[in-house]
C-alpha positions as CSV (number, residue, x, y, z in Angstrom):
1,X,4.4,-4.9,-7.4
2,X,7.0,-1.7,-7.6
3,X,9.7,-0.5,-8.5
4,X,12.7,0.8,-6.3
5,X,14.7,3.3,-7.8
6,X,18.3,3.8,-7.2
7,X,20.1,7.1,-8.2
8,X,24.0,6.8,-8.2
9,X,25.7,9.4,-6.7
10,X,29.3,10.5,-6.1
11,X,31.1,12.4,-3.7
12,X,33.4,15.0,-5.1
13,X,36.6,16.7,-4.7
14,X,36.1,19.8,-2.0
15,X,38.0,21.2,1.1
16,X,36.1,19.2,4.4
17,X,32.7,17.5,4.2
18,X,29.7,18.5,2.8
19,X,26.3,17.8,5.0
20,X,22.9,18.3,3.2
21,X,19.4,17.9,5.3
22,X,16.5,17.2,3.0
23,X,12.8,17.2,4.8
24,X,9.6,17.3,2.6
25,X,5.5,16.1,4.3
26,X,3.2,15.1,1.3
27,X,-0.6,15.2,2.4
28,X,-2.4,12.7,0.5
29,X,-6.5,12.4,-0.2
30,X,-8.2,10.2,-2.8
31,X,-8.6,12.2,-6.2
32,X,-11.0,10.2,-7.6
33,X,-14.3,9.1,-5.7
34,X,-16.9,6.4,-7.2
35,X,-20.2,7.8,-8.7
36,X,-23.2,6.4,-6.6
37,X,-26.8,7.0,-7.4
38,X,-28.5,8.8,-4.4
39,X,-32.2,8.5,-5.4
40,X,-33.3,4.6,-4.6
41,X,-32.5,3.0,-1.0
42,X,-32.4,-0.4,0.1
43,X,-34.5,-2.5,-1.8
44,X,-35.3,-4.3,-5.2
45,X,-37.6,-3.4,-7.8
46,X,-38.9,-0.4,-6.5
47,X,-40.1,-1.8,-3.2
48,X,-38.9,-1.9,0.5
49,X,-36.6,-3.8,1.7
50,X,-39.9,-5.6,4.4
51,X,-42.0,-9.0,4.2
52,X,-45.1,-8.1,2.8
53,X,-47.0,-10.8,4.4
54,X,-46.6,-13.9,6.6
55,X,-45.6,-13.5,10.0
56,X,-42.3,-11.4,9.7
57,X,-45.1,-8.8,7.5
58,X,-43.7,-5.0,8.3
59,X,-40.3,-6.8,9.8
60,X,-37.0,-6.1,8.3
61,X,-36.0,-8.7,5.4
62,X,-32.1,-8.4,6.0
63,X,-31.1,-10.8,3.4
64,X,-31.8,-7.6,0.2
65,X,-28.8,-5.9,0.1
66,X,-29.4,-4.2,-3.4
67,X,-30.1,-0.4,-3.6
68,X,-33.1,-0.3,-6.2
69,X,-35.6,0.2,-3.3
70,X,-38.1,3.0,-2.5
71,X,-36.9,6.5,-3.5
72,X,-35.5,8.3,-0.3
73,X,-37.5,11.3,0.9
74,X,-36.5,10.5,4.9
75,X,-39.5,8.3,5.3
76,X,-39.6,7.2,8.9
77,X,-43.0,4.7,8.0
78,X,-44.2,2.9,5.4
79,X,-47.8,1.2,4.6
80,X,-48.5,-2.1,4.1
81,X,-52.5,-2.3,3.1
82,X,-54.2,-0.3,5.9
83,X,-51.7,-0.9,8.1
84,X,-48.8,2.0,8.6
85,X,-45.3,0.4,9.8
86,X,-42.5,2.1,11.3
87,X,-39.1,1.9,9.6
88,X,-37.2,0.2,11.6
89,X,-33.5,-0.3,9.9
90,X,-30.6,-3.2,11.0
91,X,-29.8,-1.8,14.4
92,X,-33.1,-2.1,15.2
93,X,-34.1,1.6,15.3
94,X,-36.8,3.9,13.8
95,X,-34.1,5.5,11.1
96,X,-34.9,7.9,8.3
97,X,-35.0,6.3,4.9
98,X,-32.2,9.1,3.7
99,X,-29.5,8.9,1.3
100,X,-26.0,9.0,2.9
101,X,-24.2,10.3,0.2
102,X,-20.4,10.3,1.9
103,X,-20.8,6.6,3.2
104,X,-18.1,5.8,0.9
105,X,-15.8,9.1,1.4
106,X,-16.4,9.1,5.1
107,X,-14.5,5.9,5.4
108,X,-10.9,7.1,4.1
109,X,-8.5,9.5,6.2
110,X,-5.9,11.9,5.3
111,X,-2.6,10.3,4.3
112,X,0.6,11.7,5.5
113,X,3.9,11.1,4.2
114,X,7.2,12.4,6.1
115,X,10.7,11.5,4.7
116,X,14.0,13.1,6.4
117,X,17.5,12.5,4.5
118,X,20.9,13.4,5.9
119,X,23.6,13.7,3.2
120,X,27.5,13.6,3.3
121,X,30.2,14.1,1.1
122,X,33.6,14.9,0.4
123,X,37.1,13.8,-1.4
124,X,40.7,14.9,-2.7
125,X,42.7,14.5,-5.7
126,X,42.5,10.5,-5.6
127,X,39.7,9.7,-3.5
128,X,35.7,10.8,-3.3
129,X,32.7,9.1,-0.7
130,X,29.1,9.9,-0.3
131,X,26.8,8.8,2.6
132,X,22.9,9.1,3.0
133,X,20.6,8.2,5.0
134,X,17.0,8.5,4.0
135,X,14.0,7.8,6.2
136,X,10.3,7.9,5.3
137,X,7.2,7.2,7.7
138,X,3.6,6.7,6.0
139,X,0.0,6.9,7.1
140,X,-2.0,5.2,4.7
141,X,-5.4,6.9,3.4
142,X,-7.0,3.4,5.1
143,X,-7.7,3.3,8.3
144,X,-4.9,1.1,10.3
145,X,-2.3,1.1,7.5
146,X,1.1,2.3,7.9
147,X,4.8,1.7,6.1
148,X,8.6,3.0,6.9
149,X,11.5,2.8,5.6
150,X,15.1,3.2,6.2
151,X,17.9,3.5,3.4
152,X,21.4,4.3,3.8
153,X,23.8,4.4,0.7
154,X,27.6,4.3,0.7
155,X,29.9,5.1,-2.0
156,X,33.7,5.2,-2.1
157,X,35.8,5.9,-4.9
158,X,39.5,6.0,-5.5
159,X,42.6,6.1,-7.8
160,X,45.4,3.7,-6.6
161,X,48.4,5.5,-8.8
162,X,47.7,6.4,-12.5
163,X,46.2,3.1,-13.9
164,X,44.3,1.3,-11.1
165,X,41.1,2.9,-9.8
166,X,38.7,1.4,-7.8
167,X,34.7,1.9,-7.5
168,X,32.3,0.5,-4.6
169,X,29.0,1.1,-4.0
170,X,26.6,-0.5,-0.5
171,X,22.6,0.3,-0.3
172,X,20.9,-0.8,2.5
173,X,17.3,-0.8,2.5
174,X,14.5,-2.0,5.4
175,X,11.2,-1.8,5.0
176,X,7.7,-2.5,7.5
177,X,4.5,-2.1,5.9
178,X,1.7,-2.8,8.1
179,X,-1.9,-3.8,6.7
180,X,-1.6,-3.2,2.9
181,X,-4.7,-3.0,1.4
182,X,-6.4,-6.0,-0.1
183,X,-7.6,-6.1,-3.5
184,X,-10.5,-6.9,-6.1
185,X,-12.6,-9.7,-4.9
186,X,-10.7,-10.3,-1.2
187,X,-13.9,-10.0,1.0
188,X,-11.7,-7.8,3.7
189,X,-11.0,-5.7,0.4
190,X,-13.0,-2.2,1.9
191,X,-13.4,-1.0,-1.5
192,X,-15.3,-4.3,-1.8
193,X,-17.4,-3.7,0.9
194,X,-18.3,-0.3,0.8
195,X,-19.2,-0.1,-3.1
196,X,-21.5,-2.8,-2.4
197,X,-23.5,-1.3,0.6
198,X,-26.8,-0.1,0.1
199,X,-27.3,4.3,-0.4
200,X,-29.4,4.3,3.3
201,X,-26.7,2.7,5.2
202,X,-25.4,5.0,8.0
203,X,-21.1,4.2,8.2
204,X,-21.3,5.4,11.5
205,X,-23.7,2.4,12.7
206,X,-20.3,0.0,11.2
207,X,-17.6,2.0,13.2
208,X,-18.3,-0.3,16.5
209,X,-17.2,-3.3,14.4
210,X,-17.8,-5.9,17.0
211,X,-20.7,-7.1,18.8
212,X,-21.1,-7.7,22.3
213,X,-20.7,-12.2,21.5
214,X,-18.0,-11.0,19.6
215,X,-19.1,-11.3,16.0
216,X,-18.6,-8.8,12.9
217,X,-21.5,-6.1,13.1
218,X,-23.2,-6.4,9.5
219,X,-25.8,-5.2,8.5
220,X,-27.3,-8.2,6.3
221,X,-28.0,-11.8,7.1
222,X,-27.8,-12.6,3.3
223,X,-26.2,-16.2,2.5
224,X,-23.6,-14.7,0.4
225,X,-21.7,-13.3,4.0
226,X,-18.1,-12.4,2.1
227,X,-19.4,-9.9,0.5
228,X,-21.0,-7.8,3.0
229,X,-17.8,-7.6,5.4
230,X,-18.1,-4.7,7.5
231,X,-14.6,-2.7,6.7
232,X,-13.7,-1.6,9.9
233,X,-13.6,-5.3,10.8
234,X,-11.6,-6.0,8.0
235,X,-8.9,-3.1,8.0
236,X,-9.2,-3.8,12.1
237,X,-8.8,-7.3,12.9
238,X,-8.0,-9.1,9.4
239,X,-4.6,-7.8,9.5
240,X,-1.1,-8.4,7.4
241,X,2.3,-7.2,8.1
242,X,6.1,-7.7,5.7
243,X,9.2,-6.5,6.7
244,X,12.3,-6.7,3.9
245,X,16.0,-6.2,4.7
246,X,17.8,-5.9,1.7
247,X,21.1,-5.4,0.7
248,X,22.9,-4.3,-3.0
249,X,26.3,-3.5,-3.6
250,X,29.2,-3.6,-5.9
251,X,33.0,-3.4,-6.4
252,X,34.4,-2.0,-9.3
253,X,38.1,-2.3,-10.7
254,X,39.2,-0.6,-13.8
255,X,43.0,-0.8,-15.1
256,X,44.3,1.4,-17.5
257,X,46.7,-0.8,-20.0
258,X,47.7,2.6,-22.1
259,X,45.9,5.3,-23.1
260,X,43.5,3.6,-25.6
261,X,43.8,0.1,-23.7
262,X,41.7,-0.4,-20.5
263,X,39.7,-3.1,-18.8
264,X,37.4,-3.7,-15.6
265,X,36.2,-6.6,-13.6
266,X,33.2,-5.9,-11.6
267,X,30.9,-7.6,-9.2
268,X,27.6,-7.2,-8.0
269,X,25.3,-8.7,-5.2
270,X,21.7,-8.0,-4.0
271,X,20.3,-9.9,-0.9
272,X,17.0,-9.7,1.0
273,X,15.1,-10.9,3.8
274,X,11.3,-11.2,3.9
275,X,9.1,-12.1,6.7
276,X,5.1,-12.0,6.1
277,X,2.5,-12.5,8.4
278,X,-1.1,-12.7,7.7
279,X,-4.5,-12.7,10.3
280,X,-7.7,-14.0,10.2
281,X,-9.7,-12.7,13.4
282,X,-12.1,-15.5,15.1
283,X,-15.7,-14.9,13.6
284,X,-14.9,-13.7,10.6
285,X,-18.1,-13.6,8.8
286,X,-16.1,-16.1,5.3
287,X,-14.6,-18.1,7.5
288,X,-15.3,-21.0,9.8
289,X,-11.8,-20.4,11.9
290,X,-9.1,-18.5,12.5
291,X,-6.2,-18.1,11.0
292,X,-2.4,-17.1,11.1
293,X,0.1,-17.7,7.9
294,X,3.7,-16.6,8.2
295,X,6.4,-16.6,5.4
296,X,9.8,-16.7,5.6
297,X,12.3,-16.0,2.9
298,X,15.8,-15.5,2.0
299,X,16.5,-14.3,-1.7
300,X,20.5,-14.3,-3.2
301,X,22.1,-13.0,-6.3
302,X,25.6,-12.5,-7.3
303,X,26.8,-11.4,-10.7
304,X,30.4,-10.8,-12.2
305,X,31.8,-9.5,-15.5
306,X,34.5,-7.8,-16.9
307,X,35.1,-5.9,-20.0
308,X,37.9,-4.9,-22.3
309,X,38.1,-1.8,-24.2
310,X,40.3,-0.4,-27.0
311,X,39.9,3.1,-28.3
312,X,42.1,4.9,-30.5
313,X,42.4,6.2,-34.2
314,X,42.9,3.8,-37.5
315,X,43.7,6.5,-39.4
316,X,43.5,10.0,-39.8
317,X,39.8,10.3,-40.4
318,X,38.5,7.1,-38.9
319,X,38.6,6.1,-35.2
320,X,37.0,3.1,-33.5
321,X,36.2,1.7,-30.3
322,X,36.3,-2.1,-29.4
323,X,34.7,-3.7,-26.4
């Protein structure tokens, strides 16, 4: 949901045309990060995240994904009876049990946002226009997300003799976003994912999101698979695109009767196109299949009025205005 905002502008009376450049680059970083506790690794209940005892005793037990383990001094072994056991993590490798305390900032990326706007004007005694056009380029702070967007805005206004006058006013407006975030519970919401992952768990071991049979790298086999989506999968290969062309406008007559008599008749329009397109990669961890959903859309409204106004004095100290 958002709002597009539309400032209406004139062009004015002046000897040639007026051209104004406009450039400005915003730099965008998350202001607000999550507060994670950094003490307890993987685990429950104070323990290790390893069997115990049976025949996987020392192994990794992949299906705890909570956080309330051992506290983390960089333990590379752990002991089990008499027995001393290495610590061998997901990947299968002898990792120190160490917090990673920027798992969660390490993810994000510095968002840029670059917008350019070219502006002309000009008029005489009985006629003014304006023209802009306004385009913006942005780099998401996610990974793989990106939008544009192109406006250009028309107005022309003029004064056929002393009573008619005409105003008319075109926006055009397209817009690609690519990979908008998804939100609360969606499993290939990062935020999701990366909230949820245990304190020990290195980012950098998620980065090569794909194994080599060509499944989502995880680092849990727990039965509850949705919500242990490694991100970079998601923001990678679960992908969405919309483009919008959309077009407002209006024309705008206004006729002087006399000088306290006048009236208009105006009518408005706004138009747009949407096209959506949505991907499920092959393997995704919540899903059995792939998928691709695409939307198509065509949106049309047209509105009229008019209005007649009277303003003049009934008497000497009381005046009135009728519409």
């Amino acid at each position: 949901n958002g709002v597009i905002m539309i400032t209406t502008k004139k062009g004015r009376k002046r000897e040639g045309i007026g051209v104004t450049f406009n450039s400005n680059l915003t730099i965008e970083t998350p202001l607000v990060y999550p507060d994670f506790q950094n003490r307890y690794g993987r685990g429950s209940e104070g323990n290790y995240p390893y069997f115990k005892q049976g025949p996987n005793i020392g192994n990794l037990n992949d299906n705890i994904n909570s956080s309330w383990g051992e506290e983390m001094n960089g333990q590379t072994e752990f002991v089990l009876g008499s027995e001393v056991y290495p610590m061998v993590n997901w990947t299968g490798e002898v990792t120190p049990y160490s917090a990673q305390p920027d798992n969660y900032r390490d993810f994000w990326r510095t968002g840029l946002s670059n917008t350019n706007t070219i502006t002309l004007s000009g008029g005489n005694e009985t006629t003014t226009g304006w023209a802009s056009v306004s385009h913006l380029e942005n780099r998401s702070i996610m990974p793989n997300s990106e939008f544009s967007r192109t406006t250009v805005n028309l107005r022309l206004t003029n004064k056929f003799g002393e009573r008619l006058s005409m105003d008319a006013k075109v926006n055009y407006i397209y817009q690609d976003f690519f990979n908008r975030p998804n939100l609360t519970l969606s499993p290939d919401n990062p935020v999701k994912s990366l909230v949820t992952m245990p304190r020990n768990i290195r980012l950098s071991d998620l980065q090569d999101y794909i194994t080599e049979n060509g499944r989502p790298r995880v680092y849990t086999n727990a039965t509850s698979l949705d919500q242990w989506q490694n991100p970079y999968w998601a923001v990678n290969l679960n992908t969405n695109n919309d483009q919008r062309d959309r077009i407002l406008g209006f024309l705008k007559m206004n006729y002087d009767f006399t000088d306290w008599l006048s009236a208009y008749v105006r009518v408005g329009t706004d138009v747009y196109f949407d096209e959506r397109e949505r991907r499920i990669a092959p393997n995704t961890i919540y899903k059995i299949d792939d998928e691709y959903t695409r939307y198509e859309g065509r949106v049309q409204e047209i509105n009229a009025d008019f209005l007649v106004t009277a303003n003049r004095d009934i008497t000497d100290r009381l005046d009135g205005v009728f519409s």
